[in-house]
Jmol script that loads the backbone (N, CA, C; Angstrom):
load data "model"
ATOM      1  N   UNK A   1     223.070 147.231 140.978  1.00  0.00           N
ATOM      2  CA  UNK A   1     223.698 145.921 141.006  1.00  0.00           C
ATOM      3  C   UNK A   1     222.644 144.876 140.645  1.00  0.00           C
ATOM      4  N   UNK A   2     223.094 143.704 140.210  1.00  0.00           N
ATOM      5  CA  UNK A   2     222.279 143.166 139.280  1.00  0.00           C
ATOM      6  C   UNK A   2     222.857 142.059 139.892  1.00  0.00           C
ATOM      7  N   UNK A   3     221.744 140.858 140.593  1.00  0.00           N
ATOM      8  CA  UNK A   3     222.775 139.345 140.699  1.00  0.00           C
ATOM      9  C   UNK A   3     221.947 138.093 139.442  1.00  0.00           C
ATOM     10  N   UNK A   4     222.861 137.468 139.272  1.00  0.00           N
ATOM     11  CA  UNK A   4     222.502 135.897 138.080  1.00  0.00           C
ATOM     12  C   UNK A   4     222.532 134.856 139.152  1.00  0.00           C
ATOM     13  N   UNK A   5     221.258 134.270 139.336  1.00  0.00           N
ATOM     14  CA  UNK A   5     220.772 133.059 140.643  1.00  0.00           C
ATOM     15  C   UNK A   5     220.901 132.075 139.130  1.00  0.00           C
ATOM     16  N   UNK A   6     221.606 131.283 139.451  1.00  0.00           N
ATOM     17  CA  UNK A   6     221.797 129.655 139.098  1.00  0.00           C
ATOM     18  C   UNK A   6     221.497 128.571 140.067  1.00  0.00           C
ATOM     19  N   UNK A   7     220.766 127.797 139.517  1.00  0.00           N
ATOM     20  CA  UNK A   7     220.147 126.315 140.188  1.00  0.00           C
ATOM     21  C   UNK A   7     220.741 125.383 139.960  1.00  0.00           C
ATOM     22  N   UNK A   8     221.099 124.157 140.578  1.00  0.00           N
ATOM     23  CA  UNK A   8     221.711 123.062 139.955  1.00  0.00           C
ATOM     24  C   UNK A   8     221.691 122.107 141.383  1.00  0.00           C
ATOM     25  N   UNK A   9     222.018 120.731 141.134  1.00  0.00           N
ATOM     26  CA  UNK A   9     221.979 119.665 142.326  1.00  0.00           C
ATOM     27  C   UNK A   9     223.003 118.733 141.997  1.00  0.00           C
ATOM     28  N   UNK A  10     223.954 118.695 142.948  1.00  0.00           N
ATOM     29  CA  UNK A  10     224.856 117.458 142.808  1.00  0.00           C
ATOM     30  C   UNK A  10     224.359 115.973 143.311  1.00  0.00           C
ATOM     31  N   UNK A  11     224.647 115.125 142.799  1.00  0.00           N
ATOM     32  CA  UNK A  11     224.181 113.615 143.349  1.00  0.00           C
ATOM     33  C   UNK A  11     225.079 112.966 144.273  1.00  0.00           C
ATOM     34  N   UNK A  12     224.592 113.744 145.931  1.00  0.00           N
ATOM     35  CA  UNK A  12     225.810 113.414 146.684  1.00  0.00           C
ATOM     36  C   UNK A  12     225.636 111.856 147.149  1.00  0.00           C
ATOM     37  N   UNK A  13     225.699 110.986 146.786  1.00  0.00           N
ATOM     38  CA  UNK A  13     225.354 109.297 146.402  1.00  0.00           C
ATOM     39  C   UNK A  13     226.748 109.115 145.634  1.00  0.00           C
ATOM     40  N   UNK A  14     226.789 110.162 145.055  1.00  0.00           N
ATOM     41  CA  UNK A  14     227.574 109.197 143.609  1.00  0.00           C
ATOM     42  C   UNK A  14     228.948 110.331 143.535  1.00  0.00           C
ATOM     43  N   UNK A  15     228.605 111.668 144.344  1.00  0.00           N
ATOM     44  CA  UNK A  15     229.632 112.774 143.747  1.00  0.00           C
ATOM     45  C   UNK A  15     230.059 113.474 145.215  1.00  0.00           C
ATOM     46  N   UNK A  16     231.111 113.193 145.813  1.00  0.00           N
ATOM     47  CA  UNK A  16     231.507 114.463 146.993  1.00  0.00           C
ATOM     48  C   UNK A  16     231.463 115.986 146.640  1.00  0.00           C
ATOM     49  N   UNK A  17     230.329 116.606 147.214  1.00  0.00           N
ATOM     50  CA  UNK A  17     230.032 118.249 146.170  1.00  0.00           C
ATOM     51  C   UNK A  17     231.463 119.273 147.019  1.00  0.00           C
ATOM     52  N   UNK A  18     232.454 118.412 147.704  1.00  0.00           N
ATOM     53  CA  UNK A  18     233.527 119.256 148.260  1.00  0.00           C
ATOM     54  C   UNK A  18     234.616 118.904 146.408  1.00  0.00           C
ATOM     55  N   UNK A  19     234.142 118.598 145.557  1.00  0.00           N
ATOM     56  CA  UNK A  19     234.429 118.584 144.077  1.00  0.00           C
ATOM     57  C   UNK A  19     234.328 119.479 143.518  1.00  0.00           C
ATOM     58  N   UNK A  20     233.482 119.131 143.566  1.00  0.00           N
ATOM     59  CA  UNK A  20     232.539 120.770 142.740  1.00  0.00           C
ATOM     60  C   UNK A  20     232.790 121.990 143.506  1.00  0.00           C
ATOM     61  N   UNK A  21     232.853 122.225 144.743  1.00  0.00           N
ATOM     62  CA  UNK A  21     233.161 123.519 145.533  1.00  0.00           C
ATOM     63  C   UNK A  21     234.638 123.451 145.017  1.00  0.00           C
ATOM     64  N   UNK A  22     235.619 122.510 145.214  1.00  0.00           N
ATOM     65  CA  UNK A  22     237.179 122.893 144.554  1.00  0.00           C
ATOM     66  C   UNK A  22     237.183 123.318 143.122  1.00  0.00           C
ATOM     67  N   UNK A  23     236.652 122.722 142.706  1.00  0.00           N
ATOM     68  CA  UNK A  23     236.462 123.256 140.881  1.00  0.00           C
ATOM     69  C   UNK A  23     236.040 124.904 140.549  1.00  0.00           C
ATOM     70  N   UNK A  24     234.538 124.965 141.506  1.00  0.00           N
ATOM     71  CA  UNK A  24     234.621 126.699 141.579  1.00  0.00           C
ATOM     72  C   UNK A  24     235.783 127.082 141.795  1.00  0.00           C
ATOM     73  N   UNK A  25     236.024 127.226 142.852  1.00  0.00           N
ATOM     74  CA  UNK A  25     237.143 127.902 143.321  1.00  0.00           C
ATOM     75  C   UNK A  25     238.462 128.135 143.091  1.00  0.00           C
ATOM     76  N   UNK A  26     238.500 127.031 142.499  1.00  0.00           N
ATOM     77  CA  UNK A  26     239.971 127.058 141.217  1.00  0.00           C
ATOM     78  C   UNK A  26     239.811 127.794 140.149  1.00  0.00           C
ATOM     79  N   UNK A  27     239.142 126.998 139.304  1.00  0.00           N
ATOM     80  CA  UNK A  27     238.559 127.234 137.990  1.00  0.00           C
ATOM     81  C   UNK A  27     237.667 128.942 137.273  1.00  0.00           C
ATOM     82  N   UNK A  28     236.397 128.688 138.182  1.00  0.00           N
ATOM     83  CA  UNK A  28     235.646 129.559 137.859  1.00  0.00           C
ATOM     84  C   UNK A  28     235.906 131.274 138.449  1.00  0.00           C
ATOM     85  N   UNK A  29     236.182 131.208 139.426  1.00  0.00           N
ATOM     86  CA  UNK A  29     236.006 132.061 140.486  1.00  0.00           C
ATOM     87  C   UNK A  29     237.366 132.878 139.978  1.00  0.00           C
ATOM     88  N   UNK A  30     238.530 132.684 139.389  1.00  0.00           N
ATOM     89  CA  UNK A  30     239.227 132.940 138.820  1.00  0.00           C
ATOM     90  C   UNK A  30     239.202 133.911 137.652  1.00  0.00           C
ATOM     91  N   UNK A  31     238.055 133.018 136.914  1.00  0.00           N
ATOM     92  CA  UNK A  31     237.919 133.365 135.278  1.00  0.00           C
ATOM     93  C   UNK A  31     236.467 134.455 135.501  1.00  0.00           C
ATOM     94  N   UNK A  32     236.180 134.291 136.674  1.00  0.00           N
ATOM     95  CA  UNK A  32     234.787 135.502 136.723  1.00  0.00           C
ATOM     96  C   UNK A  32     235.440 136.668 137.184  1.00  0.00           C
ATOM     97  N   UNK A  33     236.430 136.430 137.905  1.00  0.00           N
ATOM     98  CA  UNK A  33     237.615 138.168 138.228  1.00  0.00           C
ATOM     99  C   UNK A  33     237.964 138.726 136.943  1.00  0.00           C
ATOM    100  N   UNK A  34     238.133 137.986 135.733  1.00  0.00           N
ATOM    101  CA  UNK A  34     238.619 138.613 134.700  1.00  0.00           C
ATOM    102  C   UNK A  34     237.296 139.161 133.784  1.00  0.00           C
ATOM    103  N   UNK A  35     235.818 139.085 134.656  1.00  0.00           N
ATOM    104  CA  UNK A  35     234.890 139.661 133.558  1.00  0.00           C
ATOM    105  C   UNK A  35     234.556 140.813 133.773  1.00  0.00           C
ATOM    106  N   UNK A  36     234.431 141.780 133.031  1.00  0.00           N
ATOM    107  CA  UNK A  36     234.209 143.102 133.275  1.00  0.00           C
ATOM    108  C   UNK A  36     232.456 143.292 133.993  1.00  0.00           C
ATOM    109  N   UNK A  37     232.613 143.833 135.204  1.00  0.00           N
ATOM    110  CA  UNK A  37     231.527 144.366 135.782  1.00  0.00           C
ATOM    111  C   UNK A  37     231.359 143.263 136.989  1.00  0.00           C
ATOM    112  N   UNK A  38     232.406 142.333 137.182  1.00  0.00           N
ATOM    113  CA  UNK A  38     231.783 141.176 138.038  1.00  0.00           C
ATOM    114  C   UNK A  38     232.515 141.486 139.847  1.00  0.00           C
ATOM    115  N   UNK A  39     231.315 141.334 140.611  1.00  0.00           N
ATOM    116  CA  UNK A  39     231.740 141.798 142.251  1.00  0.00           C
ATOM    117  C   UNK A  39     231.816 141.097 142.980  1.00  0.00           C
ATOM    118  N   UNK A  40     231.164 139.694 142.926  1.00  0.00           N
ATOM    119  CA  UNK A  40     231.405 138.911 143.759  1.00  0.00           C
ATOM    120  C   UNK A  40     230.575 137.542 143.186  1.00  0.00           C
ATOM    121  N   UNK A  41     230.187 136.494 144.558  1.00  0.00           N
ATOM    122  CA  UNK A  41     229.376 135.561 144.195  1.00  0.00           C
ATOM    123  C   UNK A  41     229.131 134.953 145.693  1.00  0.00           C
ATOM    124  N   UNK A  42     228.235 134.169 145.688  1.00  0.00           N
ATOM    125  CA  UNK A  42     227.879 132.841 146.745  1.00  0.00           C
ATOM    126  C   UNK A  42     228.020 131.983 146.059  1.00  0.00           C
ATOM    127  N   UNK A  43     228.261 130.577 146.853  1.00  0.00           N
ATOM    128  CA  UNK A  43     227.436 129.617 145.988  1.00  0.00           C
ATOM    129  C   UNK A  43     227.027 128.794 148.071  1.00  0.00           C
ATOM    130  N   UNK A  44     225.661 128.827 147.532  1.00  0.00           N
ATOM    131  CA  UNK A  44     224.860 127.844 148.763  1.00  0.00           C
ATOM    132  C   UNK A  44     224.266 126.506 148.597  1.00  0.00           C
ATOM    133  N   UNK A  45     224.771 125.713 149.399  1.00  0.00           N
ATOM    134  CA  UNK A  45     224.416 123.966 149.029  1.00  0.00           C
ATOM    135  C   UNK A  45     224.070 123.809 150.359  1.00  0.00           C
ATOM    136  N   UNK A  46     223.055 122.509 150.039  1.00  0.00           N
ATOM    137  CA  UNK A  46     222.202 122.519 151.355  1.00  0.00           C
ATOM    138  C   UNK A  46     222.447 121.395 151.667  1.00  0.00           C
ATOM    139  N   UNK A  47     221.720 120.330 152.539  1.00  0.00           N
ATOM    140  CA  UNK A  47     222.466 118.691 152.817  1.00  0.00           C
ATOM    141  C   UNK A  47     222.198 118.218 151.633  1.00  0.00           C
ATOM    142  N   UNK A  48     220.733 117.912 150.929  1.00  0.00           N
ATOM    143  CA  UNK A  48     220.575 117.055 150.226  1.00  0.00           C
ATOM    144  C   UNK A  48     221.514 117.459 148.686  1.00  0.00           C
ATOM    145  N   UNK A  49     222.590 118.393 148.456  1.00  0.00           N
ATOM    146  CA  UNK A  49     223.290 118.536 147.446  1.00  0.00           C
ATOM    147  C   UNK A  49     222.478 119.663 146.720  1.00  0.00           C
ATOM    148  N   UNK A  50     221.657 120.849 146.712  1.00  0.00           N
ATOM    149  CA  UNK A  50     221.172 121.086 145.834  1.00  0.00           C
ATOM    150  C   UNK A  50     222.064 122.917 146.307  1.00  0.00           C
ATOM    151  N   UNK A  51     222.300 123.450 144.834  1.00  0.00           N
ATOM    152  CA  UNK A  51     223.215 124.495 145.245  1.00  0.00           C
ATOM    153  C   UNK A  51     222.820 125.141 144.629  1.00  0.00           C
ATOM    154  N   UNK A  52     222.766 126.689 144.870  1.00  0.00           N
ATOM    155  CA  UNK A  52     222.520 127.737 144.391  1.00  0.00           C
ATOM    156  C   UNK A  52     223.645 128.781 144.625  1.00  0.00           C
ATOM    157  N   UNK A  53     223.892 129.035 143.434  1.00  0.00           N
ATOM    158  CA  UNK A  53     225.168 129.899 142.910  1.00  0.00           C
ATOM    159  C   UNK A  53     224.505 131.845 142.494  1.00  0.00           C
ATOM    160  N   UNK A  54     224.345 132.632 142.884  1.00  0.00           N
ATOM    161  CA  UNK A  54     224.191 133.724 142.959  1.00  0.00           C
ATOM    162  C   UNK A  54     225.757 135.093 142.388  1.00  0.00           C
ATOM    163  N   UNK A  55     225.631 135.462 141.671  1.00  0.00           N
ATOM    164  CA  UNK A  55     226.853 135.818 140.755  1.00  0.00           C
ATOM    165  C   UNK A  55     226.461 137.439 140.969  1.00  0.00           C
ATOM    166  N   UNK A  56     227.452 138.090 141.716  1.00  0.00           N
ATOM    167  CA  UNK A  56     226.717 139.922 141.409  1.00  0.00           C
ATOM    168  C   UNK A  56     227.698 140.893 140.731  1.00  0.00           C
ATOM    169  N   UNK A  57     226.898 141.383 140.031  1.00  0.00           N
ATOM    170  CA  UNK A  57     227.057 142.279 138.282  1.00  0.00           C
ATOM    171  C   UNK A  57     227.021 144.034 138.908  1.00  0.00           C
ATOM    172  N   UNK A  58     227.499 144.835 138.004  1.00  0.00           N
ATOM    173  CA  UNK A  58     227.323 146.238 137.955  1.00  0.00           C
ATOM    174  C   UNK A  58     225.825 145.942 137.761  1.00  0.00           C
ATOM    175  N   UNK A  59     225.657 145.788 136.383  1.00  0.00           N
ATOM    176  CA  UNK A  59     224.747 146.006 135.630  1.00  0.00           C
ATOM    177  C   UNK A  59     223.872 144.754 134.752  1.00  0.00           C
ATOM    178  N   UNK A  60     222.554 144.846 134.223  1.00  0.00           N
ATOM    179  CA  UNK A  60     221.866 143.557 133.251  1.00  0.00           C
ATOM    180  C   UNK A  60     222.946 143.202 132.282  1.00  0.00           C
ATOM    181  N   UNK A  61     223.470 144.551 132.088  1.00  0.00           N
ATOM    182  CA  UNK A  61     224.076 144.342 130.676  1.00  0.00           C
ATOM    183  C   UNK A  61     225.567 143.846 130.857  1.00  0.00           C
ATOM    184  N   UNK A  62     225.743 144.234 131.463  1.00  0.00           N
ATOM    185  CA  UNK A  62     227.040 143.075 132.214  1.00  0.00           C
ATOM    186  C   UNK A  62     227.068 142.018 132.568  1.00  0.00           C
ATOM    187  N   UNK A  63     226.344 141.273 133.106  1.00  0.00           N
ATOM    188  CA  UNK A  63     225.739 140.292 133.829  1.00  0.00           C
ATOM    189  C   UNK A  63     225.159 139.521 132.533  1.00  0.00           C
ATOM    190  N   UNK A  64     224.618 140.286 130.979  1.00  0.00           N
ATOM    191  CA  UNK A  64     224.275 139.618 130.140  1.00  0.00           C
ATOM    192  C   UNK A  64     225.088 139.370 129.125  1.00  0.00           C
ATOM    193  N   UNK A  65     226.310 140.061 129.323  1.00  0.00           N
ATOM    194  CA  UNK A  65     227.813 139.914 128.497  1.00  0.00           C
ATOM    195  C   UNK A  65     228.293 138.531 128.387  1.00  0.00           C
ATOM    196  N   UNK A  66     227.977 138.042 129.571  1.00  0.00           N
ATOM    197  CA  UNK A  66     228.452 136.863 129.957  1.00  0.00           C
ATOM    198  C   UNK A  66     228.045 135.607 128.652  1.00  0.00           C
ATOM    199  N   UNK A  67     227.161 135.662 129.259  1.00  0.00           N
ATOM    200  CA  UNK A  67     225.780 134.929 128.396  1.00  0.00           C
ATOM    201  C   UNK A  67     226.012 134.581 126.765  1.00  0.00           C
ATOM    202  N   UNK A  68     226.050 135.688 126.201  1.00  0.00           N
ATOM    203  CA  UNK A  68     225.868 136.131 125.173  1.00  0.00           C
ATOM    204  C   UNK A  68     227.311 135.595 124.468  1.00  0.00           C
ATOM    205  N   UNK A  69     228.649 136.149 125.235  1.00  0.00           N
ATOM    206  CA  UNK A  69     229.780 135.943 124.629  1.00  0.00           C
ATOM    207  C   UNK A  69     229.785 134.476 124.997  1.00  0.00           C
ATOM    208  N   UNK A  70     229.250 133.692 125.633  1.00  0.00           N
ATOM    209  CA  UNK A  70     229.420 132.043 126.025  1.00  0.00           C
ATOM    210  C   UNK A  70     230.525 132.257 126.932  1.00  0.00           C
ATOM    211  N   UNK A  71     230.881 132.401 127.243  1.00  0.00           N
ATOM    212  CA  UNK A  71     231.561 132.136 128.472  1.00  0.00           C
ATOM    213  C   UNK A  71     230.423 131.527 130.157  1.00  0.00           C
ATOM    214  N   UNK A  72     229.879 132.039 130.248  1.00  0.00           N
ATOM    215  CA  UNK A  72     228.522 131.424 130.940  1.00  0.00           C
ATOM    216  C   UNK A  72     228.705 129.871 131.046  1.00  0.00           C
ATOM    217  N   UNK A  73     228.301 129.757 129.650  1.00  0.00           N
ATOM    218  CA  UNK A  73     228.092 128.038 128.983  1.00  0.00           C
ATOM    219  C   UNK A  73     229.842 127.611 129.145  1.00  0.00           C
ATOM    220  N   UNK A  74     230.657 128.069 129.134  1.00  0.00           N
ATOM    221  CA  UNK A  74     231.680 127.881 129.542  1.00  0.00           C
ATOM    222  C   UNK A  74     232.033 127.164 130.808  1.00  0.00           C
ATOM    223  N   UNK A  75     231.919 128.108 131.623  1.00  0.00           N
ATOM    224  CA  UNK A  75     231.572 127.855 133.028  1.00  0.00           C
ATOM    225  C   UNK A  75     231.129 126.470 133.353  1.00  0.00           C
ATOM    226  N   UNK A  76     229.730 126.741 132.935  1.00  0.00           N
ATOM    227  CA  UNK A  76     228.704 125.654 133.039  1.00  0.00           C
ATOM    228  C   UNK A  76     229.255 124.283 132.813  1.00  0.00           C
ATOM    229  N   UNK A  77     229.968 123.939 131.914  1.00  0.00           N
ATOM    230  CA  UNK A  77     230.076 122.656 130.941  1.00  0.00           C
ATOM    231  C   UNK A  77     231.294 122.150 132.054  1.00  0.00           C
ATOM    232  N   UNK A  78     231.822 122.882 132.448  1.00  0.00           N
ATOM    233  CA  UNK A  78     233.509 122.439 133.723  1.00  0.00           C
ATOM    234  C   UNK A  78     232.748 121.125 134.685  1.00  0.00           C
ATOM    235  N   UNK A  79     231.553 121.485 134.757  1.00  0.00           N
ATOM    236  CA  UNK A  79     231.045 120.767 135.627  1.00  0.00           C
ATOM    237  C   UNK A  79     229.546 119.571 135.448  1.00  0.00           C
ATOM    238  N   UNK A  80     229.873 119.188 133.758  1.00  0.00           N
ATOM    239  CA  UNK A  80     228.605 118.182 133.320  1.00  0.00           C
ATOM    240  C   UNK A  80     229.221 116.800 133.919  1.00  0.00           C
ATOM    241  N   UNK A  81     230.486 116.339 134.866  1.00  0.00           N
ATOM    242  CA  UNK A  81     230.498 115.615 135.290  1.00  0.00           C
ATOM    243  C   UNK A  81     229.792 115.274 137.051  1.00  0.00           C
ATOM    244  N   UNK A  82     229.908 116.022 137.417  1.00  0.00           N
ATOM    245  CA  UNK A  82     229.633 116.457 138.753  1.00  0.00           C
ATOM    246  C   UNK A  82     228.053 116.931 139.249  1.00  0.00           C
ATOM    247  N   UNK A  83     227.345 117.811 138.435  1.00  0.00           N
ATOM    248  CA  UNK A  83     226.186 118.906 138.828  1.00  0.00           C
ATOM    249  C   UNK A  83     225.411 118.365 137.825  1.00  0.00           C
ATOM    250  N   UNK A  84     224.111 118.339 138.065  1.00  0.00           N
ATOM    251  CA  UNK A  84     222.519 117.943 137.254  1.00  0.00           C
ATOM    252  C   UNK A  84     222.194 119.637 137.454  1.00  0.00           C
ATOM    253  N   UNK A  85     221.840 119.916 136.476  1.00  0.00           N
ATOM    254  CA  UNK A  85     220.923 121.395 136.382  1.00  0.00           C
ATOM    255  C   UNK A  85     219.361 121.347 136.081  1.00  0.00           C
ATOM    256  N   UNK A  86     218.998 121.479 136.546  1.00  0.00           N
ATOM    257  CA  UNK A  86     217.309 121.256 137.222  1.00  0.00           C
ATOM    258  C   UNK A  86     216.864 121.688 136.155  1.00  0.00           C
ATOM    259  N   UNK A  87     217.439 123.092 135.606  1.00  0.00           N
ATOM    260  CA  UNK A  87     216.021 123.771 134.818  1.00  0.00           C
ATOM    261  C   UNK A  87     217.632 124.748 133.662  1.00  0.00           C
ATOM    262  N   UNK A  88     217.586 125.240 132.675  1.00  0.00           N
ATOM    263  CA  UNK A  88     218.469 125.714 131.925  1.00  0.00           C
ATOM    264  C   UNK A  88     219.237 126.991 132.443  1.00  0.00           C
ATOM    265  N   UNK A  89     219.878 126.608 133.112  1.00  0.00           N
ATOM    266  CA  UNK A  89     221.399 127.473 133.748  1.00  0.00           C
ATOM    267  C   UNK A  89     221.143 129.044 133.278  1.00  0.00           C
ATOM    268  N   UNK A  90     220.879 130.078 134.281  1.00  0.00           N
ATOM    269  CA  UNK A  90     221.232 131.313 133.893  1.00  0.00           C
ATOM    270  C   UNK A  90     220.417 132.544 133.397  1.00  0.00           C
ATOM    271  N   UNK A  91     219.028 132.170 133.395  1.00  0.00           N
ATOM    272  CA  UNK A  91     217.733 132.255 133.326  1.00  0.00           C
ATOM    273  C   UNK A  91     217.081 133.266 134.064  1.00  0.00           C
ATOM    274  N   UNK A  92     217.569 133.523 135.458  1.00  0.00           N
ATOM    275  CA  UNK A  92     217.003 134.078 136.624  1.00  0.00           C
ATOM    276  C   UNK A  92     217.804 135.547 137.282  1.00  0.00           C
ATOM    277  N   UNK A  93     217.445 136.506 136.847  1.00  0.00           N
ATOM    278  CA  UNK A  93     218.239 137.616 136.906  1.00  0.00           C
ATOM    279  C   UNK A  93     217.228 138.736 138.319  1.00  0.00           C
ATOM    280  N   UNK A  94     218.244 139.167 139.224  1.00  0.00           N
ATOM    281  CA  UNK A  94     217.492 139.810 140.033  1.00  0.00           C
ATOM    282  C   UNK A  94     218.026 141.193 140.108  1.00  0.00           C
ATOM    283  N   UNK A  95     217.759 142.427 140.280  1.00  0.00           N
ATOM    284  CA  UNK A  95     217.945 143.771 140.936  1.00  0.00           C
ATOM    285  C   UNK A  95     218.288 143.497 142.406  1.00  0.00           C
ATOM    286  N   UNK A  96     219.260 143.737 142.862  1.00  0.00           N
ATOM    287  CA  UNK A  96     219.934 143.755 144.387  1.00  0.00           C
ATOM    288  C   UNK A  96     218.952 145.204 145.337  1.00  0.00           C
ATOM    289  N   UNK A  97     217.961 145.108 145.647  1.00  0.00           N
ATOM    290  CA  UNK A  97     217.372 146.293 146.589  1.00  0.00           C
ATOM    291  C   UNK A  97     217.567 146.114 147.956  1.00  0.00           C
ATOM    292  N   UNK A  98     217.948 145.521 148.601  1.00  0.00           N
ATOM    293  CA  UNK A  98     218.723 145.458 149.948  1.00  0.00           C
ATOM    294  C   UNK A  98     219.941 144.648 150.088  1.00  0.00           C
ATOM    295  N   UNK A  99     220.818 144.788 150.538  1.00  0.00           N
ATOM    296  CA  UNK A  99     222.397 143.906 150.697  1.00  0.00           C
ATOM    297  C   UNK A  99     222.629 144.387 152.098  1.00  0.00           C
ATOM    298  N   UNK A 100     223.100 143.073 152.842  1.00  0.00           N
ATOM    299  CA  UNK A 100     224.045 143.372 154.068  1.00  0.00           C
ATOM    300  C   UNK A 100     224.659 142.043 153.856  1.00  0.00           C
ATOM    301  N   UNK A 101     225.868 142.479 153.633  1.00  0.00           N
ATOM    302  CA  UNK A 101     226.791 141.661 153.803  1.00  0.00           C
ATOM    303  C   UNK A 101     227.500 140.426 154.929  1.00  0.00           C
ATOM    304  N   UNK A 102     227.264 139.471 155.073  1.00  0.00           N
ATOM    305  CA  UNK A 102     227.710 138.527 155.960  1.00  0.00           C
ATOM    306  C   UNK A 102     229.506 138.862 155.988  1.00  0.00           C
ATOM    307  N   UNK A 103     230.092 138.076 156.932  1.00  0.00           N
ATOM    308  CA  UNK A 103     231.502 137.871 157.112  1.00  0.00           C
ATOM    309  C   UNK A 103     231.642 136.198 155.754  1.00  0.00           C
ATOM    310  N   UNK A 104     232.183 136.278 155.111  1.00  0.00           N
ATOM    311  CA  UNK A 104     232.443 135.063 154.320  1.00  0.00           C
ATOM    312  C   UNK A 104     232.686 133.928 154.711  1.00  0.00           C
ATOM    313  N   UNK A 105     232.168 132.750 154.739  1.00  0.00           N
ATOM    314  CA  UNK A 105     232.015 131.394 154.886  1.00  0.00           C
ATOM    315  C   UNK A 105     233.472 130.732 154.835  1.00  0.00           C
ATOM    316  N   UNK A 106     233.432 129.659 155.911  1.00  0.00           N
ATOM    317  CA  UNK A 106     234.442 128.909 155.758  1.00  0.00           C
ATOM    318  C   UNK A 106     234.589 128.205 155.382  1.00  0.00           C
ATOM    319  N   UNK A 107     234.517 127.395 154.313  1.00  0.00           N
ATOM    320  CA  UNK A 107     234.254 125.673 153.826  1.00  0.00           C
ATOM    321  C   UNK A 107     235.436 124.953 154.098  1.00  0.00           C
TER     322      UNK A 107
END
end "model"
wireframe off; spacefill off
backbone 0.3
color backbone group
């Protein structure tokens, strides 16, 4: 298993990030069930708005399907009103060597 760590910060001044959490969750979270190899995701935001989205894959090459076919940048663009991306979206690929699963978050 393979996860894609995404960085990004909302400007909670100017943007309620309970926006951006509805937009995942409508939008994205939807259209990532329909990608082949895709198992789940987080996304973690902290007070000062800064969120980290963690995406988990079978495989690199799944996980780099994404990418490649743009759909990724897809994703990404739903939200150039809302989210500042620190550093270029999608970049940061990890090997999963330990998992324990939490009970899922309530927002």
């Amino acid at each position: 298993m393979v996860v894609r760590a995404t960085e990004a910060e909302i400007d909670v001044v100017r943007t309620n990030p309970a926006d951006a959490i509805a937009l995942f969750r409508e939008s994205v979270v939807p259209a990532l069930r329909q990608e082949e190899g895709y198992e789940g995701c987080y996304v973690l935001l902290s007070d000062e708005g800064k969120l980290l989205v963690l995406s988990f894959w079978t495989s690199d090459e799944t996980a780099r399907a994404t990418r490649l076919s743009g759909f990724y940048l897809e994703q990404i663009e739903k939200f150039s009103d809302l989210v500042v991306f620190r550093q270029a979206p999608g970049r940061e690929a990890y090997d999963v060597v330990v998992a324990e699963t939490p009970q899922e978050a309530i927002v």
